[in-house]
N, C-alpha and C positions, 0 to 999 in steps of 0.2 A: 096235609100239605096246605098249606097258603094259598088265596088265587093267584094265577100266575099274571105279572105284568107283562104287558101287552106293548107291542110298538108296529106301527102303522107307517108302511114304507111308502114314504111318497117318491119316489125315484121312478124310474120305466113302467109307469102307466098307459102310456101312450095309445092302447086299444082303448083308454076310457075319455082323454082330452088333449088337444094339439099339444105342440110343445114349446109355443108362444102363449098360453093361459096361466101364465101362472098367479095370477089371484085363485084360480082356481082351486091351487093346490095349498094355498095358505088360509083358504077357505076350508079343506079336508084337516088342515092340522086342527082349526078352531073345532070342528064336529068331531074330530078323534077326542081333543078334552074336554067337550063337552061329555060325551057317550060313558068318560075313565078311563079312556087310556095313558099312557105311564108318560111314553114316548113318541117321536116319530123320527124318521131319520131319512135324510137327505143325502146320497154319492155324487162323484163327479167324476168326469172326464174335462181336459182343456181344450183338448183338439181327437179328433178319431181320424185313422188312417187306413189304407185299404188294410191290415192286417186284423181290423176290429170285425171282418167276415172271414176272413182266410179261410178256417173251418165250415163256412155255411151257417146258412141263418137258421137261428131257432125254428124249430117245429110249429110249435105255437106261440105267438108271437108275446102271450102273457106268461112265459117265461123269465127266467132272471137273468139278466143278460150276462156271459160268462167271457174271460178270453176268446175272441177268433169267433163270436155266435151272433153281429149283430150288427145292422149297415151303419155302415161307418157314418151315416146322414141321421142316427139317433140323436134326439136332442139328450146335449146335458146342459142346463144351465147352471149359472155360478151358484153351488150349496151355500156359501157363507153368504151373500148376498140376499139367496131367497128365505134361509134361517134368521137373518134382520128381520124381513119382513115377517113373517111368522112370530115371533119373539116379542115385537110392536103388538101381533093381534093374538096375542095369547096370555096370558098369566100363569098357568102352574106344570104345563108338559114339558118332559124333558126335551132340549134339542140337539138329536146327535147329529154331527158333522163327520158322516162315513167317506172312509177311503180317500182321505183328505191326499191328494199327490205332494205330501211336504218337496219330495225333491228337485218337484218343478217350479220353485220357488227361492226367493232368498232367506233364509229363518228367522233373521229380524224383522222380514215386513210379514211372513204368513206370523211369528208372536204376537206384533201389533193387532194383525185382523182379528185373530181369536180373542187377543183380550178384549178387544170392544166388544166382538157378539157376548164376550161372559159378562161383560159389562150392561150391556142392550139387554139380555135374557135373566140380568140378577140373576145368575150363578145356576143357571139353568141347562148351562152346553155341556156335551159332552164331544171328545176328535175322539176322532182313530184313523192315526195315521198311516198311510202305506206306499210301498212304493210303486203298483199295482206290474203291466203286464205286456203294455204296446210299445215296442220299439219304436213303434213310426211316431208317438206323440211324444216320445224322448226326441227324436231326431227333428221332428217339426221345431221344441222349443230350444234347440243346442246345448241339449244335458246328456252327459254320456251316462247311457241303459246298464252297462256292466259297474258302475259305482252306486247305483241308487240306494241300495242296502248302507253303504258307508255312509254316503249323505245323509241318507234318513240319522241315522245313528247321530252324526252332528246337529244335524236337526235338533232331536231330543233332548242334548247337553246345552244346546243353544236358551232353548226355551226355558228349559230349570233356570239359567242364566237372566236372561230376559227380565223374567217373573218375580225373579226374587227383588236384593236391594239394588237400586241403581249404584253406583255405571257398571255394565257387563262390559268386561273383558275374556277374548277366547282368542287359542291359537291352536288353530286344528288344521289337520292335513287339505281340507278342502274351502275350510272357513277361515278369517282372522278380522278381528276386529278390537279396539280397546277406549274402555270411557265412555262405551255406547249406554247413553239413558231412554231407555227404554219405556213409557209412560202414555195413558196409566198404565197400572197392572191389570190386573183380570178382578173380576166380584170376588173372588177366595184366592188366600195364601196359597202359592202354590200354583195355581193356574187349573183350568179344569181340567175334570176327570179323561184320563187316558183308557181307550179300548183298542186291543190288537187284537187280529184276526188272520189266519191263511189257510189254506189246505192241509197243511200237514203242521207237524210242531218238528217245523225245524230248531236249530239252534240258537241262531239268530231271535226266533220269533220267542222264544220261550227267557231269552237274554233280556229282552225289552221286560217281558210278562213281566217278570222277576225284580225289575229294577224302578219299573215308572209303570206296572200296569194298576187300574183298577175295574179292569173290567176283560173279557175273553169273549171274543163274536166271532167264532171260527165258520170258515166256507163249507156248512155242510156236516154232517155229524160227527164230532170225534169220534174214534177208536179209543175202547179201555186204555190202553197202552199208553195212548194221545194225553188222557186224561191221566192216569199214572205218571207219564214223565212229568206234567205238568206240578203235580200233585210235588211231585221229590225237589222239581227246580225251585218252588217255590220253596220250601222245604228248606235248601240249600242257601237260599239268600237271607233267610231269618224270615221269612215271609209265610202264611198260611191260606193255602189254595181258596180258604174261607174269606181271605179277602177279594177275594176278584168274583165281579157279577158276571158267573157265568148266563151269556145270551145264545139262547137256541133258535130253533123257527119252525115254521110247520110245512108240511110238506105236498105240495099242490099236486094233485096226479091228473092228470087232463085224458080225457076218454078217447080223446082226439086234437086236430090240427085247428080248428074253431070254436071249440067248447071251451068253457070255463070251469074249473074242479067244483067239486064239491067238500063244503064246509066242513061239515061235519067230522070227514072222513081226514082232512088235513089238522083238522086239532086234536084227532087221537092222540096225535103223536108226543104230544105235550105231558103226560102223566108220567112217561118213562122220562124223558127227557128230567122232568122235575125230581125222578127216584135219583137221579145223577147228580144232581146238585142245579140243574140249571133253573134259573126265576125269570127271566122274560124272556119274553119270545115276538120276534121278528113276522107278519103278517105283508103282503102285498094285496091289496084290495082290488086290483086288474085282473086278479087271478081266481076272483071269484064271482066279479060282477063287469058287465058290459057297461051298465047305467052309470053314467058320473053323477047323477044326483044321487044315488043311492050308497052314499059312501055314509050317510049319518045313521040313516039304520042299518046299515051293516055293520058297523064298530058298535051300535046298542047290540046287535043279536051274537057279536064274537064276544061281548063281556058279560051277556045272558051265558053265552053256554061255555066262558071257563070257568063260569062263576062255580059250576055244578060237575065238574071232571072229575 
C-alpha cells in the first residue's frame, strides 16, 4: 500500500487556542506543509443556535463536534475567508473548504467566492458541500430547513453553470436568473474538486457522488453495503467508484473527560481503512495534544509513523 495522505483538521481546536487567533491556525496549515502533509481542511457554521446543545455537550471537549453536542458560543469563523489566508502563506497543500452551508447563500455569490479562493490557492481548493443540521441557523438566516436538499441540488447545477462559458442562464424552482456573467472562473475547467459526505448513503447523497463527485468524506466509517451501493451507483452513471478519493479518519478514543488519546492507537485504524480503498485520512491535532506550539512536531511524528503502517 502507498503512504496514506494525511489531512490536518484545523476546525474545533479550541482546548488548544482562543477562537479570535487565527493566524494561529494559518500558522498550523504552514507546519502541516512543511512536516508533508497532503491537506488541511476548514468547516463552518454562520450562526449556532440553542439546538447546537440540545443533546448536551461533548464529554471531552476534544471531540468532533456533532449535531445537538456543542455550545452554541463555539467559535466558527468564516472557512473561505481563513482558506485566503492560508492559501497567501502556503504554496503546495490542499485547501478543503468542508461543509461549505451552499444553502445559506445565494449560488452566484458562494461561485464567485470559490472561484477566487481557486484562483488565490492556483487550483488548490477543494468544497464539499452540505446542507448540514440546525434548524435555528436556517431560521436565524430566513431559509427554509425542509428544502435545503433541493437548494443544494440547484446549487450544484448553478455552479457547473457559473464555471463554465459566460452568460449563465438558469430557471429552476428556487433559482432564476439569465445573461449572468459570472467572472473570472476558477484556476481549472470546471471549477474545483467536489467532496460529499453524510451518515448514511442516502439517495440524494449517492445522486450528487454520482454526478459531480470527486471525492467521498463520509461522517464516520462506512458500512460494506455503504460502500457497495456506492460501488453500483457509480456503476450506474458510467462512473468508476475508482474515481472518487475516498477520505477516512482516525479514531481518537479518550480514556477519559480530560485526557487526550493516544496516537498510536488512533492510526491503527488506517491499514484497514486503506484495504477498503481509502487514501487520506482526516487527523484533529486537539485530540492528541494540549500544547498549540506542538502542532509542527506532531504532524513530523504522524507522517513518521504512516510512513511505516
Amino acid at each position: 500500500m502507498s503512504t496514506p495522505r494525511m489531512l490536518l483538521i484545523l476546525s474545533e481546536n479550541w482546548t488548544m487556542t482562543g477562537g479570535r487567533d487565527l493566524p494561529r491556525l494559518v500558522r498550523w496549515a504552514r507546519e502541516a506543509e512543511e512536516a508533508g502533509f497532503d491537506a488541511v481542511m476548514l468547516s463552518e457554521h454562520i450562526v449556532l443556535g440553542p439546538d447546537a446543545g440540545a443533546d448536551g455537550l461533548m464529554p471531552n471537549p476534544r471531540e468532533y463536534a456533532l449535531p445537538g453536542n456543542q455550545d452554541p458560543r463555539t467559535p466558527w469563523p468564516s472557512s473561505l475567508l481563513l482558506l485566503s489566508a492560508i492559501a497567501a502563506a502556503t504554496e503546495r497543500i490542499r485547501l478543503v473548504a468542508g461543509a461549505v452551508l451552499a444553502p445559506l447563500r445565494h449560488p452566484l455569490h458562494l461561485a464567485k467566492d470559490l472561484a477566487t479562493l481557486d484562483l488565490l490557492a492556483q487550483g488548490r481548493l477543494v468544497v464539499l458541500p452540505s446542507v448540514s443540521w440546525s434548524r435555528d441557523e436556517y431560521a436565524a438566516l430566513g431559509v427554509p430547513f425542509g428544502r435545503r436538499g433541493q437548494l443544494l441540488d440547484e446549487h450544484l447545477e448553478i455552479w457547473q453553470r457559473a464555471w463554465a462559458d459566460s452568460p449563465a442562464t438558469y430557471d429552476g424552482v428556487h433559482y432564476r436568473f439569465a445573461g449572468a456573467y459570472c467572472e473570472p472562473k476558477p484556476y481549472r475547467a470546471g471549477g474545483p474538486p467536489l467532496w460529499f459526505g453524510g451518515a448514511a448513503m442516502h439517495d440524494r447523497l449517492l445522486a450528487r457522488l454520482a454526478r459531480y463527485g470527486q471525492g467521498f468524506n463520509p461522517l464516520g466509517r462506512p458500512s460494506p453495503e455503504d460502500l457497495r451501493r456506492l460501488a453500483k451507483g457509480m456503476a450506474e452513471a458510467g462512473r468508476d467508484i475508482a474515481d472518487l478519493e475516498l477520505v477516512g479518519g482516525t479514531r481518537a478514543i479518550f480514556p477519559d473527560a480530560s485526557s487526550c488519546a493516544d496516537l498510536a492507537q488512533a492510526l491503527d485504524t488506517i491499514p484497514a481503512q486503506q484495504a477498503e480503498g481509502f487514501t487520506t485520512f482526516c487527523i484533529k491535532p486537539s485530540q492528541f495534544t494540549d500544547d498549540p506550539d506542538a502542532v509542527a512536531p506532531f504532524c513530523r511524528d504522524v507522517m513518521r509513523r504512516v510512513a511505516h503502517l
